[in-house]
C-alpha positions in Angstrom: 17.5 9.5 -17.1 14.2 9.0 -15.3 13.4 11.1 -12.4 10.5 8.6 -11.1 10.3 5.1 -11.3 7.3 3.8 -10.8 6.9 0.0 -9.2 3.9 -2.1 -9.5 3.6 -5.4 -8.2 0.6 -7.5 -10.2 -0.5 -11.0 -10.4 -3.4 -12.1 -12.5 -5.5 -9.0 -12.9 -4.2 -8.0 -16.4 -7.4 -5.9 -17.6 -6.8 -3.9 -14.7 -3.1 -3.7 -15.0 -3.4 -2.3 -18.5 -5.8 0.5 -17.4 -3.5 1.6 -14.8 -0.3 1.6 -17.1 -2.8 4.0 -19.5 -3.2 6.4 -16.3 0.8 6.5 -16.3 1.0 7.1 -19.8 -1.4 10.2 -19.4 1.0 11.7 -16.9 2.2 15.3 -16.8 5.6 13.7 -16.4 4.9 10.7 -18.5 8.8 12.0 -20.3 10.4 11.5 -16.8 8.8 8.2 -16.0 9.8 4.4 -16.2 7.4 2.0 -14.9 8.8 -1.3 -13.3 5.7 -4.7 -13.2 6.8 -7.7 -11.6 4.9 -10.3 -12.1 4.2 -12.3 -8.7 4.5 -15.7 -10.3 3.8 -16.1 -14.5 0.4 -15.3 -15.6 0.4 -15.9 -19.2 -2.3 -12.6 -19.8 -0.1 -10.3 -18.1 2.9 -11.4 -20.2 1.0 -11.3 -23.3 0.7 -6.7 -22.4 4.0 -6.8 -22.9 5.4 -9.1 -25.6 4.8 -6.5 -28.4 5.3 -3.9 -26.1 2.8 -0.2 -28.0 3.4 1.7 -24.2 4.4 5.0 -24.9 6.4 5.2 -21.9 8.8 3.0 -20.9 8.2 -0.3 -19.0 10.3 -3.1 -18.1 8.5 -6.6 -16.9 9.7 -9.0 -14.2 8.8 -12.0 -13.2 9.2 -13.4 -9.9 8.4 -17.3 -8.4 5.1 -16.8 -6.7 6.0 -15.5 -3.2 4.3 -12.0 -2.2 4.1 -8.6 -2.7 7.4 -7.8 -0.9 9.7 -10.2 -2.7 7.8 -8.6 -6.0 8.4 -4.7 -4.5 12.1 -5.7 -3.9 12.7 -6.9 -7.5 11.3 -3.5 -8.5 13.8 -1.6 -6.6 16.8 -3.6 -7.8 15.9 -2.3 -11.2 15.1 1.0 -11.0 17.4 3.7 -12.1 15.2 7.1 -11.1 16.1 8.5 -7.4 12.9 8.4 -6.6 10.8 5.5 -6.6 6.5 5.4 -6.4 5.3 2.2 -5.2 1.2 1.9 -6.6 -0.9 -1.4 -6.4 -1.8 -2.8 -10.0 -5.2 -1.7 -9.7 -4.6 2.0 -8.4 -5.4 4.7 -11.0 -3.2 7.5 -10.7 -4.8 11.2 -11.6 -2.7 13.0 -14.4 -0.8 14.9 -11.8 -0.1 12.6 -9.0 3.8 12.2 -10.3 4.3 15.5 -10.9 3.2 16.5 -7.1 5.3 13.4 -5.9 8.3 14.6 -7.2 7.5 18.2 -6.4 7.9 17.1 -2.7 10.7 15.3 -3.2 12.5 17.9 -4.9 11.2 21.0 -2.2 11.7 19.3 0.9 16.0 18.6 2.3 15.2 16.4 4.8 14.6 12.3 3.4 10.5 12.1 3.3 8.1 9.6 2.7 5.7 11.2 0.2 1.8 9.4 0.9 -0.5 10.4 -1.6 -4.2 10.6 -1.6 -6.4 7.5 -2.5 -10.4 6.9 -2.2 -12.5 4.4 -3.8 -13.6 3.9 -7.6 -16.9 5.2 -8.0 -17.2 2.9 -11.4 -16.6 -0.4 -9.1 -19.7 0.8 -7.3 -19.2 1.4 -3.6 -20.7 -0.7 -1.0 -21.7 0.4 2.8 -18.4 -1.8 3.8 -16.5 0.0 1.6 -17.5 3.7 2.8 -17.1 2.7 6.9 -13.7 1.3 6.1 -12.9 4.2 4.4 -14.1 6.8 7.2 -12.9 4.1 9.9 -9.4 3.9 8.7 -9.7 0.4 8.6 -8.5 0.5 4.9 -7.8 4.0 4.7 -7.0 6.4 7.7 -7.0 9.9 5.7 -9.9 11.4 7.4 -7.5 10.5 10.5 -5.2 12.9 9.3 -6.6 15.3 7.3 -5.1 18.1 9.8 -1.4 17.1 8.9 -2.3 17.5 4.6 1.1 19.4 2.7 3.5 18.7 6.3 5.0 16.2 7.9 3.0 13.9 9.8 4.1 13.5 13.7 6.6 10.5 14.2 5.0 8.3 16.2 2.1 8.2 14.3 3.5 8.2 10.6 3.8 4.1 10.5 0.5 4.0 10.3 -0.1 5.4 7.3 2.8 4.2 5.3 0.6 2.7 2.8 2.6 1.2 0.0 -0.5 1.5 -2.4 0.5 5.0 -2.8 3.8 6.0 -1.5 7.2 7.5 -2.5 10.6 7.7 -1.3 14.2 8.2 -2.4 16.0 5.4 -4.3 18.5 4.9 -1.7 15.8 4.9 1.2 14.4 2.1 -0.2 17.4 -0.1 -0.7 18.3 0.8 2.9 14.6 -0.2 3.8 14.0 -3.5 1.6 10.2 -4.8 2.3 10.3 -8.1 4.8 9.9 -11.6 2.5 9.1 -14.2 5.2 5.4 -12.5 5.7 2.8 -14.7 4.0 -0.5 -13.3 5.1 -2.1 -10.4 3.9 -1.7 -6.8 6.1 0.1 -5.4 7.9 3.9 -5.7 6.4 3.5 -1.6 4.7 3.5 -0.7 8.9 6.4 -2.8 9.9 8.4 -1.5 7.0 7.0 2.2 7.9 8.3 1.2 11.4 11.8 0.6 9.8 11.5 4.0 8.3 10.8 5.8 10.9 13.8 4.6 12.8 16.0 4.8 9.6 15.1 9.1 10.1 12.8 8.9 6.9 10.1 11.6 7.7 5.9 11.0 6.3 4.8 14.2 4.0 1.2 13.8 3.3 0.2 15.2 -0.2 -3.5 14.8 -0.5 -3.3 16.8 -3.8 -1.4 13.7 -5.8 -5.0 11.7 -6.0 -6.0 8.4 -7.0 -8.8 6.1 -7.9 -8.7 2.6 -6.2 -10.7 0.2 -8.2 -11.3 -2.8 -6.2 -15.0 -3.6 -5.1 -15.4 -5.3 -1.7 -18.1 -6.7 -0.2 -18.9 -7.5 3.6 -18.4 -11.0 3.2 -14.9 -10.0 1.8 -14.2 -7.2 4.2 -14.8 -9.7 7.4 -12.8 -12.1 6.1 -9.8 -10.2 5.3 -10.3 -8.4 8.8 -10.2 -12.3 10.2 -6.5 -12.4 8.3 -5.2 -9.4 9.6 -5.6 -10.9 13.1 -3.9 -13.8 12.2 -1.7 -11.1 10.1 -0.6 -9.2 13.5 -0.1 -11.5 15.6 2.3 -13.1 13.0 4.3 -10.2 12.5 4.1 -9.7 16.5 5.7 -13.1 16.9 9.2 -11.8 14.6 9.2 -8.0 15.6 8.0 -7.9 19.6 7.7 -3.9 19.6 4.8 -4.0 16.5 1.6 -2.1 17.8 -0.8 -3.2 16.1 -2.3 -6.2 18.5 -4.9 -4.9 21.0 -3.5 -5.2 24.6 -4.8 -4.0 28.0 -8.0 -1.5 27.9 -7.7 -1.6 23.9 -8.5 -5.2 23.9 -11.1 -4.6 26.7 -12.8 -1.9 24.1 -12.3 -4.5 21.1 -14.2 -7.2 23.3 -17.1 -5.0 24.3 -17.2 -3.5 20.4 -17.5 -7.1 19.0 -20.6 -7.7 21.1 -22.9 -5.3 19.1 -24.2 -6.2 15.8 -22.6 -3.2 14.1 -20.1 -2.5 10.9 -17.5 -2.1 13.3 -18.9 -4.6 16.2 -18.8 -8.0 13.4 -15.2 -6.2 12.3 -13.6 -6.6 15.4 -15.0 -9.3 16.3 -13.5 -11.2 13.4 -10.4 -9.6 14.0 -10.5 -10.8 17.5 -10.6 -14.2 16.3 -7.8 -14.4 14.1 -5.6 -12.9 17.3 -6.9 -16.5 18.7 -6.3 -18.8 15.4 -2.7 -17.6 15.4 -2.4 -17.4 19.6 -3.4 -20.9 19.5 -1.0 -22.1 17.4 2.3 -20.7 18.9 
């Protein structure tokens, strides 16, 4: 029996699936591994890995009707058969002993964690300036935000934050208590409502900054401002079907965002963009 299963949701980006599946197979557990892909929607390249399957550990391929990443996660955690599961993105490259460390955790720790593992950008993608402030601002990344809670639990009203299902594991039986939300279409945001649902299901956040990996996924400030435009749109979305979600500016926070997205900075044009999906999706309740 596998003691880690290890679900990947993909669509489309089959070179960069591949690679990551060879950073599984290099694994210092690689024996005690299965890996789960499902497919969001049929891309014939991505099938192709796996019709004459050469892995040498084992993988099972799913394919769901194009929906989203949750509906994709959820087929992965019907299958799995490990009691712990890792959820990684497609183009996450784990280092050899990220799953070893993940279930070293798991298996020191008697009360239900969260494990959140350590990511930072791909050198080989070539990092932009947008991609080094949203990695110090949190904005895609918050570890420098808590750096002072590495190998512990991180407090409970902060860890839904940093629930970041790029990265993350948890018991089996957490995550079928804790399915991921399918009626969210818009990018963001749904890892910190289902961290919320942790939380308040008693499943604690361990932060292992020692279980590292490589995000390869180049963004540029054209990309970054338009993304930040959909997570307003995102939040206020998610807002609108869970009324105690945090993340919408109110009162003085809003105040701060409004002066902030008057000054021609990284973080100025970010809110400001951000402001304006909050009023695209205001405007259309």
């Amino acid at each position: 029996m596998p003691r880690l299963s290890v679900i990947i949701p993909t669509y489309r980006r089959s070179e960069i699936l591949a690679e990551c599946l060879c950073r599984l197979e290099r694994q210092t557990v690689a024996q005690d591994l299965e890996i789960i892909i499902v497919s969001d929607g049929h891309d014939d390249k991505t099938a192709a890995l796996f019709e004459k399957s050469t892995w040498r550990i084992p993988v099972k391929f799913l394919e769901v009707p194009k929906s989203q990443q949750g509906t994709a996660r959820n087929e992965g955690i019907k299958h799995a058969t490990a009691p712990v599961v890792l959820f990684i993105g497609d183009d996450i490259f784990l280092e050899p002993d990220a799953c070893e460390l993940h279930l070293t955790v798991h298996e020191s720790v008697t009360t239900p964690v969260a494990v959140l593992g350590f990511t930072t950008w791909d050198p080989s993608v070539g990092i932009t300036p947008v991609m080094m402030w949203l990695e110090t601002s949190g904005w895609q990344f918050g570890y420098p935000q808590i750096s002072e809670y590495s190998h512990t639990l991180i407090p409970e009203n902060l860890q839904h934050r940093y629930t970041y299902t790029s990265h993350i594991s948890l018991p089996l039986s957490e995550a079928k208590k804790n399915l991921f939300r399918t009626d969210v279409h818009l990018y963001g945001w749904e890892d910190v409502e289902w961290g919320m649902r942790l939380k308040n299901s008693g499943v604690h956040l361990y932060y292992e900054p020692r279980a590292k990996a490589l995000h390869h996924h180049r963004i540029t400030l054209e990309d970054s401002l338009k993304r930040m435009e959909t997570l307003g749109q995102s939040a206020v979305e998610i807002q609108k079907k869970v009324p105690e979600f945090d993340r919408v500016p109110k009162g003085w926070k809003l105040l701060c965002y409004r002066v902030a997205a008057l000054l021609p900075t990284m973080a100025g044009r970010h809110r400001g963009v951000f402001l304006s999906g909050i009023a695209r999706s205001s405007e259309q309740k």
